[in-house]
N, C-alpha and C positions, 0 to 999 in steps of 0.2 A: 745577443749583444752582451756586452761583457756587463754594461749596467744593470739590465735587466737580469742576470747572474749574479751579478753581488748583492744585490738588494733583494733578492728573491731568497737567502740562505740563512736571513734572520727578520724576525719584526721588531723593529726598535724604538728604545729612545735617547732621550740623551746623556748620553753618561756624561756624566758633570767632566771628566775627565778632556772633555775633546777638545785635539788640534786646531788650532786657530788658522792655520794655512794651510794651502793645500798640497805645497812641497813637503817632502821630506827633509829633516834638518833645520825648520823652524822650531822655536819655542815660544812656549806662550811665556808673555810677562806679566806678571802679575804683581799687588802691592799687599800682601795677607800678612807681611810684620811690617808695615807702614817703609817700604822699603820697594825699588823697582826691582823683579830678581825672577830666575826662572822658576817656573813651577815646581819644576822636579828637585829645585834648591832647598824648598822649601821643607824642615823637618815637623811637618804634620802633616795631616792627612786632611789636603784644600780640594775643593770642585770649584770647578770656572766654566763659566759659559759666556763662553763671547760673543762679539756683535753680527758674525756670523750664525751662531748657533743659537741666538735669539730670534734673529731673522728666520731663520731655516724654521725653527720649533713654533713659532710666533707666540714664544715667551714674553709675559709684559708685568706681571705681579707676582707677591712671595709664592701663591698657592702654585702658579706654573714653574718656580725655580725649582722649590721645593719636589714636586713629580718628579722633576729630571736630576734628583741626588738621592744616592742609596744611602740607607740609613736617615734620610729625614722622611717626616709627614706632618701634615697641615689638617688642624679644625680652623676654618674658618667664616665667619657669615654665618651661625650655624641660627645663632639666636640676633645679632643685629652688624652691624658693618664694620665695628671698632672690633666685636671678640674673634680676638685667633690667638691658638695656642701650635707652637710649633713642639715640634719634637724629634731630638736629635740622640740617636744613640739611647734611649731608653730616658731623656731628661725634658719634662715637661712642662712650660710655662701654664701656673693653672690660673682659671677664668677669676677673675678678682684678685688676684695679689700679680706680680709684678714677672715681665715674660723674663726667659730662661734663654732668650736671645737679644744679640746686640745686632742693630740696623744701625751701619756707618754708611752714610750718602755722603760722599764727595770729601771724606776725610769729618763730617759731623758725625757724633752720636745724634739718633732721635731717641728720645725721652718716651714715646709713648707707644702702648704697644698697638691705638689704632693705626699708628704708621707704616707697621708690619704688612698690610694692604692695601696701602693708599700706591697711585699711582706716585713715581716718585721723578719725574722730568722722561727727559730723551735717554736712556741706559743704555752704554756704551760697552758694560762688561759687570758680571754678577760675580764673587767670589761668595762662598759657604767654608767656615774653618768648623771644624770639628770639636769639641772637647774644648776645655776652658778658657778663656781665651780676653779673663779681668785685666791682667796685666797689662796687657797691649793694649787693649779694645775699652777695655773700663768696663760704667754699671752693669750688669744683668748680660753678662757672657758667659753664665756659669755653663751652659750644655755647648756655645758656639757662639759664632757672628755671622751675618753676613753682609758682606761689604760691595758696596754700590758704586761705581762711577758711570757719573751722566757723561752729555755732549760738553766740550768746551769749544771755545769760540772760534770759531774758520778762518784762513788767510782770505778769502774770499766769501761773498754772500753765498750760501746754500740756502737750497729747500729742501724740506722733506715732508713726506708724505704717504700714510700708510692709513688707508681704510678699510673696513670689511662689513660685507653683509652675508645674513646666515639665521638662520632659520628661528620661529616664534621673535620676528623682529629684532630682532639681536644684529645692534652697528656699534662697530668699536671702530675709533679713529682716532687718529695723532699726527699733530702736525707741528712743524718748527723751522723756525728760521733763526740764521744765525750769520755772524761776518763781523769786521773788525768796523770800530769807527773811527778809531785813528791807529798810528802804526804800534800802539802801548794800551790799547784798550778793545776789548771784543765781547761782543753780545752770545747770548743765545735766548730766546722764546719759545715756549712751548704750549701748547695744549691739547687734551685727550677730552673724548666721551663716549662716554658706554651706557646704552641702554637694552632691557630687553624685557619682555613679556613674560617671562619666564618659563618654567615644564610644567607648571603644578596648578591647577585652576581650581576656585573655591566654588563647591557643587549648588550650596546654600544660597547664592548669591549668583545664582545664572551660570555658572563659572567662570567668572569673573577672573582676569587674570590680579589678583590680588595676594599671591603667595608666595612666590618668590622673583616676585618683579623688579626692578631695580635702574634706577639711572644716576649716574655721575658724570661728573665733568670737572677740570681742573688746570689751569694758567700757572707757569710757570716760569721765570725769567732768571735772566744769569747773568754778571756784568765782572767781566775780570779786569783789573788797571793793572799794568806794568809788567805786561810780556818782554819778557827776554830783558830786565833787569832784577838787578840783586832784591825788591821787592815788589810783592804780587797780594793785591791786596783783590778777593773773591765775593761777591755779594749776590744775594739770593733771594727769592721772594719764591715763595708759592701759596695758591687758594684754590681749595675745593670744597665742591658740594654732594652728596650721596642724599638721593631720597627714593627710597622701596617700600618693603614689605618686611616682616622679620616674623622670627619664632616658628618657621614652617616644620611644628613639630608635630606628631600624633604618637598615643600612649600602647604601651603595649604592657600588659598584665604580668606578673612571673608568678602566679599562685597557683601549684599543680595541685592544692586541697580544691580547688574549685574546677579544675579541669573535668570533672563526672560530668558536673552542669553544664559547662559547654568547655571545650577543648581552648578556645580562645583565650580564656582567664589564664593558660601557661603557655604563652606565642614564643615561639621563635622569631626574634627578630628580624632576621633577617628573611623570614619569609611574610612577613608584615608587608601589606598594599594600602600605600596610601592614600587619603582620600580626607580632603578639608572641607570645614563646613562651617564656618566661626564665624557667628551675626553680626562682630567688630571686622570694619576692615581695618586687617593690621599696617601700620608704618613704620618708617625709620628715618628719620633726619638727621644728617651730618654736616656741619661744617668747621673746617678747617681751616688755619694760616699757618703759616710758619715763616721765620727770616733768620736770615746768618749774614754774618761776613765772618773773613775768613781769613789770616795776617800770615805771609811764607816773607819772612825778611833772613837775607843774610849775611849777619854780624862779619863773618870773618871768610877765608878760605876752606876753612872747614868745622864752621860753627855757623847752626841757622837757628831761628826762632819762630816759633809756629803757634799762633794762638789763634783762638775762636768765638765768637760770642754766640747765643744763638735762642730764639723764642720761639715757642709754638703754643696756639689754642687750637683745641679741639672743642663744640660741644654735640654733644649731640642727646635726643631721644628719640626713645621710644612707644609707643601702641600698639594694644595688641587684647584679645579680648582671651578673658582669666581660665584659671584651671580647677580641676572641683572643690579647690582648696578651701571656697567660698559658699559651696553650697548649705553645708550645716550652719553658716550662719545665717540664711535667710530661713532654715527650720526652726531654726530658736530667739527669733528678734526680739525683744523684750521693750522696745523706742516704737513709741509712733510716727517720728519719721523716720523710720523703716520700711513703713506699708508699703509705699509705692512702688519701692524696689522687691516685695515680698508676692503683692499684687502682681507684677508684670513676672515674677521668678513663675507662678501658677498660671498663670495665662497662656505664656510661653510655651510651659510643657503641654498644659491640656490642647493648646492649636498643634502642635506636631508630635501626638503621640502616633509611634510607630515609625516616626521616619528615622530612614533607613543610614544609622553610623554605625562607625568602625565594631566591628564587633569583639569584645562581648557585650561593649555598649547596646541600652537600649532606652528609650522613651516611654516612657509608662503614663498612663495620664496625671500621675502627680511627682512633684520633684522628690519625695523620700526614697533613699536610697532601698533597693535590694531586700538588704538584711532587715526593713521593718516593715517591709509592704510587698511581699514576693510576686502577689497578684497582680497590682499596679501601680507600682512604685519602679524607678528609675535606675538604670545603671549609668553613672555619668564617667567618661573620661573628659579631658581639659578642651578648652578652646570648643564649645558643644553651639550649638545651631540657638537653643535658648537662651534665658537671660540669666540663668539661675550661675552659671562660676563668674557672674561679673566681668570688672574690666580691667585694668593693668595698666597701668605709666610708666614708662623707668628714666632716668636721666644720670649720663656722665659727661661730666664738665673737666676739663684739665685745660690749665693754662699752665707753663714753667718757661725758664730761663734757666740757661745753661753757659758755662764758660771752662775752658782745659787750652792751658799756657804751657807751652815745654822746648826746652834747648834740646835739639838734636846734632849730633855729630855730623860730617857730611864729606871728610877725607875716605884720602880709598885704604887705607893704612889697615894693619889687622885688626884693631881694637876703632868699636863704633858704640854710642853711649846713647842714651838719650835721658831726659829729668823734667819731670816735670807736676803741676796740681792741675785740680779739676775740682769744679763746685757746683751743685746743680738746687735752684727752690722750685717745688711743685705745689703748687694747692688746684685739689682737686676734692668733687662734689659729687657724689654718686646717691641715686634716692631709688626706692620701689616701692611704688602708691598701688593696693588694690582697692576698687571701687564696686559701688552697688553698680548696676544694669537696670536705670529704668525704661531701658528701649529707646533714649534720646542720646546716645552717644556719650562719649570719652570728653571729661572736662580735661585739659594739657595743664592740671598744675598739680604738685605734689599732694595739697592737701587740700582738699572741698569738705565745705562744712557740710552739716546732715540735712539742711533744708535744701541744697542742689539736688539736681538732676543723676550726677552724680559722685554723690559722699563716699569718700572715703573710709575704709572698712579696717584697712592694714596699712602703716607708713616705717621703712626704715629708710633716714635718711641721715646723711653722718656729712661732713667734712675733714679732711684730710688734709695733713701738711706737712710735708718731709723739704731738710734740707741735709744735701749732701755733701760731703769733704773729703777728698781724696788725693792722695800724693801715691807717684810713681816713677820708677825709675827699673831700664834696664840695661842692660852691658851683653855685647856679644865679642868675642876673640876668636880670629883664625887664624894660629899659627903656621898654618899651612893648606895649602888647596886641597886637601884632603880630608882635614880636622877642620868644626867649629863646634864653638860650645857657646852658649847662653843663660843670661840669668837675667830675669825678669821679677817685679817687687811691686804689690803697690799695698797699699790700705787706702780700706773704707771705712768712711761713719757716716750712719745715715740717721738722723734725728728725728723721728713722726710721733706726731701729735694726732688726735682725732676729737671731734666736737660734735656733738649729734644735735641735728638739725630737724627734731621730730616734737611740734608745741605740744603741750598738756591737753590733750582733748580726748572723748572716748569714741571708744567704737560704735556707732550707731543702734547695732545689731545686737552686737551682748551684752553693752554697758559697760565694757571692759577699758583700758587705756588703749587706743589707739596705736601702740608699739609693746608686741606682747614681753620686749625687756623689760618696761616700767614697772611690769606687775611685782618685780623682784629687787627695786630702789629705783632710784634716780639715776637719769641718764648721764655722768658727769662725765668733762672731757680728762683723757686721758694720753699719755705722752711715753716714748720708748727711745733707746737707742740703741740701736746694733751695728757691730762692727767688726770687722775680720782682715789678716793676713793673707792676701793671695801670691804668693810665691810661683815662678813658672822655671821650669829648669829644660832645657833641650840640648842636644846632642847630635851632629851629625857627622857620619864619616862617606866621604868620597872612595871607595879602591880606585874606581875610573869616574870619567869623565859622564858616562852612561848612565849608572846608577850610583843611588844616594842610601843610605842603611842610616837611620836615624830613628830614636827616643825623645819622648818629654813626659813630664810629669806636672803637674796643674793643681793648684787650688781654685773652687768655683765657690762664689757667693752672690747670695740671693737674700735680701732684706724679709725680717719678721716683719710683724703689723696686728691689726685691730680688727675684727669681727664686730659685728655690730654689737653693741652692750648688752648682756642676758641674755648670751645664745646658749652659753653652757646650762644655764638656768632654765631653756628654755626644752630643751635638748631633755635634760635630768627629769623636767616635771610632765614632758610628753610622750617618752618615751622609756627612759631607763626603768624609771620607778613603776608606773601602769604594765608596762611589757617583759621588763626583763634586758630589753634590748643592751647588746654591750659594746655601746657609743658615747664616746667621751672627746668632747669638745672646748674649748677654750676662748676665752674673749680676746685673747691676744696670742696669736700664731708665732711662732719661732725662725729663726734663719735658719735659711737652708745653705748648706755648704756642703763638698764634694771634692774628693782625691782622685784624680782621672791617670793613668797610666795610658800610655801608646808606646808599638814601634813597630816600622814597620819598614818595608823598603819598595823604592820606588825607582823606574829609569824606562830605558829606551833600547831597543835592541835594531839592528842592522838600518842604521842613521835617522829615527825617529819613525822606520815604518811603525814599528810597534811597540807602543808607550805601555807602561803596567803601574799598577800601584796595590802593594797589599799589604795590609794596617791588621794588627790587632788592640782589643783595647779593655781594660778594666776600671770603673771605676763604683765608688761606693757612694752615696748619697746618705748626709745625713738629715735628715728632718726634711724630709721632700715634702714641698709644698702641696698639697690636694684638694680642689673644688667642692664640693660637695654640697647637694641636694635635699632640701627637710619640705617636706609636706605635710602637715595637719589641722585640725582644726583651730592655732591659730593662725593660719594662713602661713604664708612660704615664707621659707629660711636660707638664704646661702651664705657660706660660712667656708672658708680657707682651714683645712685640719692640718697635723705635720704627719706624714709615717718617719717613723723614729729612723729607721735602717733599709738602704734598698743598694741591691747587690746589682749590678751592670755589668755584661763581658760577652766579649762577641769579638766577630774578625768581617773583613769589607775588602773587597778583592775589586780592580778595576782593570779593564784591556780594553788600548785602542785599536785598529791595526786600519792601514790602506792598503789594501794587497794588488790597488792597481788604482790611477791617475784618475782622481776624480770620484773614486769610489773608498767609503769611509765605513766601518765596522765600529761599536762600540759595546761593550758589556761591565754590567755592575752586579755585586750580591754583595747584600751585608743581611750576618746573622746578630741577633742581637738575645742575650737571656738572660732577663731578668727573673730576680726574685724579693719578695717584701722579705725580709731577715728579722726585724720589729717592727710594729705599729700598735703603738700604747691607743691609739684613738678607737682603732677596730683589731684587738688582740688574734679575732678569730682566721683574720683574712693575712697571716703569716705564712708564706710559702709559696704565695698566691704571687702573680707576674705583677710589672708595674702597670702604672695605668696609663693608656693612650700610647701603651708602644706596641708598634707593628717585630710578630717576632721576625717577621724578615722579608727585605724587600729584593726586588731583583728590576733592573733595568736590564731592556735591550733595546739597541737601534740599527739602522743602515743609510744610509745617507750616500746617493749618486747624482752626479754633474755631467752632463754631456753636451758637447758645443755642437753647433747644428748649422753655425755657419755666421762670418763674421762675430758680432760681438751678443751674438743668441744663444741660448744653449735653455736644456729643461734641465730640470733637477725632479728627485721625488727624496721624501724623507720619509719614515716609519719610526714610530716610535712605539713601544711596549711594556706599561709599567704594571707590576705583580707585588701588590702590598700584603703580607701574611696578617693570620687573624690576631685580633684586638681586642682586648679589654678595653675598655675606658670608666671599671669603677673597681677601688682595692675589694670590693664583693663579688667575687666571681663565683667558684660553685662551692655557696657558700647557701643556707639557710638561717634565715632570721626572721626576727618577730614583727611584725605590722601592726598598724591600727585594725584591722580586719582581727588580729589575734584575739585585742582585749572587747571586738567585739560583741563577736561571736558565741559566746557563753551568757551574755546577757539579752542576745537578741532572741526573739520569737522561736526563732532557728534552735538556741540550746546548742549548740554544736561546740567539741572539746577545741581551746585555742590554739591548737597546735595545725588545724585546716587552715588557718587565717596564716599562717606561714609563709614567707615567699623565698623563693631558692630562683636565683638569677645565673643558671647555670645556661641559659639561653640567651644570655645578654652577651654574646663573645658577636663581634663582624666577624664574619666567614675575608678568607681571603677572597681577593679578585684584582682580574686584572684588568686592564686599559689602554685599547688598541687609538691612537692616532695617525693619522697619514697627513700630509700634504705635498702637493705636486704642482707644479707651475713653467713657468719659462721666462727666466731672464731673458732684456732684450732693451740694451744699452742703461739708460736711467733708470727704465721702467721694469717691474715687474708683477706679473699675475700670476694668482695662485689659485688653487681650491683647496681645501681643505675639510676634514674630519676628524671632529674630536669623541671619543668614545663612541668609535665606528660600529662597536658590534650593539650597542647602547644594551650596556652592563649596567647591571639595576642595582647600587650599593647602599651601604649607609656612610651618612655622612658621620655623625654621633649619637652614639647613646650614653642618658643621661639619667642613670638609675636614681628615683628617689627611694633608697631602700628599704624603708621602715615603715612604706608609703605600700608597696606590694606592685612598682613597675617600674616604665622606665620614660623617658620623652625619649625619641629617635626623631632623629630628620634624613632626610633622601638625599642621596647626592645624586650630582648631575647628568643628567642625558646625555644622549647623541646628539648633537650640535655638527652641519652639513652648512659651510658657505664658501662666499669667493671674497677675495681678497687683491687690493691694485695699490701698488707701493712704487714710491718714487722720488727721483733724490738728481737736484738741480743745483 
């Protein structure tokens, strides 16, 4: 059969590129410069997946768009529901300061970057633009955007309905109704829920499905007035809730001085098997609202006016039981309300000496680490079965309001304008409380005093407040079907403040203040403003009708910010000065901005059988934003550094082709090579690739429809996604100094500090790929499917998250083979 031929000559997935129809001679329409216009019109380099090839892929969230475009990848979920950092072409939104992408839903910017993964209504068509994209798009589009349009309102009531069930209890379902209520007014209602038991069971605790378990659910409505006249005014409600599991991480060592004594102290990570064991059952609670309306009025015959208002709250926390960050402080408590938590730290160990963790971990009969008790003392990694690393809280709070007013043009004439401001307030609350463990659980508040259950050990907690202001305007000219040219303008200024919300109180354990910045003055608030020129220039030329030869050139910015107060201090007097280490940090992080270059040409050969698009692209990053990880004994640090210079340049090739009625071809590669150029924060790690970028990813898919009679037919899809290996820290095969260094020489051991070394020349993801199928049969309204998502279940990593001066890394797993059925339907 010719189906079973075409789909048999590749394994696929979706190239973001694909036909919306199944004739030849269709185009897709799409809105990527706030404009209705064909794809191939467009001079940059866009992916689209439409409502077909959502359906077909049973795409529903960023992490599934993202798969099916070359050149991006998604951390997300790694540590709780709100972190995802995307990455597009070597440009990375890091954990704590502000995403590198803009998420436009329905003509809104969202403000925050848990929204990046939130279900976001009935999604009618995904657009992903590439390269910078402030001008048009606004805040935090320096690497890209992607632009979302939901269901609008039906001439008619519909239903819809799309459920599935599939394996470790895993049911995701959506449903909506939608239809007019008078002849100038139309609804739509939605809502989704996902739950699932997860892959990963905690050994400790029965195995308990308590690791990466998860459920949400989320309502959403839409009420548009004044169809089909001169104004349309859009209004929107949505609420959700997410309650799981988080932090499904375990440690893996990078110190080949200690590899003699057992091989495991220098793991390869990606040959790391995990295995959880953590006496906190971990959580994660989120909820969400958000509302807009939304104003399309038009002033004149070819003048409109488009404004927006728009709020969202987010809060949510976390639990999650601690890392060994904690353990030297129950060796050195100095408070007698300490004991109780010092008492259960030694009970703990002595009832499970020898049971059996991740190795090199091991349980000794008393909690002293290793280096001072070799006979029976303890090797602890994080999240341990005992009560000795404690416990963990963390909390992110956002609430903002948002508003962008602008006259656009709307004649067909060569010359189309638009002008317009945007303002945006956030105040937001972010905290990380570690606690003693006296075996009664996780008190849910920032700060517990030291006569609780349990007291707080470590608190960084801050308050945040930016307001934002921005004016833009662009101008496009086509003097002829052939030629246009573009110019694009806006500025930013973004205003933040910070105030640290951490009371005068000490640490139970050492006597110390309770936030190890205090040790170095007083916490006072403090206040920035940063601001930038994003200028956008494009180019395109027509020879034909078929293909487009087009240029643009970008500014990207991305807002400085605040570190909690005394990091650098904290950083200098735990590391630099004791070790040698050559890490240099700042209480106040810099803006990041960026020169992107593309060109590339794109069209269609022998009447849209076969569509192509091939891009190359350069750009230079200055002061890239980077997460970063501090571990010792005062308890944990994260902290936003800049690398000063990072060099981006690569090429991304796309082909669609239908080489017969029903049957669909697609292929994607993009290379991507980076290189750090400077980095004043970690000098050594210059040369060294960026972090979190895949050097290259490759899509393939096939996709076949065959009618079987009247209005039945089956279809089968394949999809095939191959992400090259990853960094995810500027220290790659790099060696540096640890706490292990400066211990080493004073411990029993005597041993020279250059064993206590760790070299994370092992911390690279290997590539892999990822086989999905699904196969079904339309069959009028109705359709049933099966499906398979990482078919061959290919064993990866999600992240690693080197703490480097620490001597390893936190890794988390990504996901399994997932096997279910699927029944969707539309009335």
């Amino acid at each position: 059969m010719a189906l079973t031929a075409g789909i048999a000559l590749v394994a696929v997935p979706a190239l973001a590129e694909e036909a919306a129809a199944a004739k030849p001679g269709d185009d897709i329409i799409i809105t990527a410069r706030r404009q209705n216009e064909r794809q191939q019109d467009v001079p940059a380099s866009v992916s689209v997946l439409t409502a077909s090839a959502l359906a077909n892929t049973g795409a529903k969230r960023a992490e599934d768009f993202t798969q099916l475009t070359p050149g991006v990848t998604i951390v997300t979920g790694t540590a709780e529901a709100g972190d995802t950092q995307i990455n597009i072409r070597g440009m990375n939104g890091a954990r704590d300061a502000e995403s590198s992408v803009a998420l436009v839903v329905d003509g809104i910017l969202k403000t925050n970057v848990a929204d990046l993964n939130q279900d976001q209504g009935t999604i009618t068509q995904v657009e992903i633009l590439k390269g910078p994209q402030g001008a048009l798009y606004g805040r935090n589009a320096a690497a890209g955007a992607i632009v979302i349009q939901t269901m609008k309102p039906t001439d008619v009531t519909t239903v819809g309905l799309d459920a599935s069930y599939g394996m470790y209890n895993t049911v995701d379902a959506k449903v909506h109704v939608a239809g007019p209520l008078t002849d100038t007014i139309g609804y739509v209602v939605g809502g989704s829920f996902y739950s699932t038991d997860g892959f990963y069971h905690n050994e400790f605790t029965g195995n308990s499905k308590t690791v990466d378990e998860k459920q949400n659910w989320s309502l959403d409505g839409r009420l548009i007035y004044g169809k089909g006249t001169d104004t349309q005014i859009d209004f929107k409600l949505r609420y959700a809730e997410f309650h799981g599991a988080s932090l499904p991480f375990n440690a893996a060592f990078a110190l080949p001085g200690f590899a003699g004594v057992n091989p495991a102290f220098d793991e390869d990570v990606n040959q790391h098997q995990f295995h959880f064991y953590s006496n906190i059952k971990p959580s994660n609670d989120q909820y969400s609202f958000d509302t807009s309306i939304k104003l399309d009025h038009r002033l004149t015959d070819t003048l409109k006016l488009v404004g927006w208002v728009s709020f969202s709250n987010v809060d949510q926390a976390l639990i999650a039981d601690g890392t060994s960050a904690d353990f030297a402080r129950f060796l050195s408590a100095v408070n007698p309300a300490a004991q109780p938590a010092v008492n259960a730290c030694f009970a703990s160990t002595a009832a499970l000496t020898g049971y059996p963790v991740n190795q090199p971990g091991f349980i000794g009969q008393i909690p002293v680490p290793f280096l001072f008790a070799p006979a029976t003392g303890s090797t602890f990694g994080p999240y341990s079965p005992t009560t000795c690393d404690g416990t963990q809280y963390q909390v992110r709070r956002q609430h903002d309001i948002s508003t962008e007013w602008r006259l656009e043009s709307t004649g067909n004439g060569p010359l189309s304008w638009q002008l317009g401001a945007y303002y945006l307030h956030i105040d937001r609350t972010t905290g990380v409380s570690l606690g003693a463990d006296e075996g009664q659980g996780v008190i849910p508040n920032l700060y517990n005093a030291p006569d609780t259950t349990n007291p707080t050990t470590l608190l960084v907690a801050d308050k945040f407040g930016t307001n934002v202001y921005a004016g833009f305007a662009s101008l496009e000219y086509k003097p002829s079907p052939q030629f246009t040219g573009g110019l694009a303008l806006r500025y930013d200024s973004e205003a933040r403040s910070t105030t640290s919300l951490v009371p005068t109180a000490t640490d139970p354990f050492t006597g110390g203040p309770i936030n190890p910045g205090q040790a170095f003055g007083p916490l006072v608030p403090k206040n920035a403003t940063f601001d930038q020129l994003e200028p956008k220039v494009t180019l395109s030329w027509k020879p034909t009708d078929a293909v487009n030869v087009y240029g643009n050139w970008g500014i990207g910015f991305k807002s400085g910010g605040f570190n909690n107060q005394g990091s650098s201090a904290i950083i200098q007097t735990n590391f630099v000065t004791p070790l040698g280490a050559d890490v240099h940090i700042s209480d106040q992080y810099n803006k990041e901005w960026s020169s992107a270059f593309e060109a590339g040409v794109k069209g269609n050969l022998f009447d849209h059988v076969v569509t192509f698009d091939l891009a190359g692209f350069y750009t230079q990053v200055h002061n890239m934003q980077f997460f970063e990880f501090f571990v010792g004994s005062f308890g944990l640090l994260r902290v936003v550094s800049n690398i000063d210079l990072v060099d981006l340049k690569g090429g991304e090739f796309n082909l669609n082709i239908k080489p017969a009625k029903g049957i669909r071809l697609f292929g994607a590669f993009n290379y991507t090579d980076s290189q750090i150029k400077r980095n004043s924060a970690r000098p050594e790690t210059v040369g060294n690739e960026s972090p979190y970028t895949a050097k290259y990813t490759l899509n393939l898919g096939a996709e076949g429809e065959h009618a079987v009679g009247g209005s039945t037919s089956v279809f089968l899809r394949a999809d095939y996604r191959l992400t090259g290996p990853t960094w995810f820290s500027t220290v790659q095969n790099n060696t540096v100094p640890t706490l292990f260094s400066g211990l080493l020489p004073i411990s029993a051991l005597a041993l020279p500090a250059a064993v206590g070394n760790a070299n994370y020349s092992k911390t690279r993801r290997d590539a892999f790929g990822i086989v999905n199928l699904r196969a079904g049969i339309h069959a009028g309204a109705y359709t049933v499917s099966v499906f398979a998502n990482n078919l061959l279940d290919k064993r990866y990593l999600n992240e690693v998250i080197p703490a480097a001066e620490f001597g390893g890394s936190f890794i988390s797993p990504g996901s399994r083979r997932l096997v279910g059925v699927e029944l969707a339907g539309k009335f």
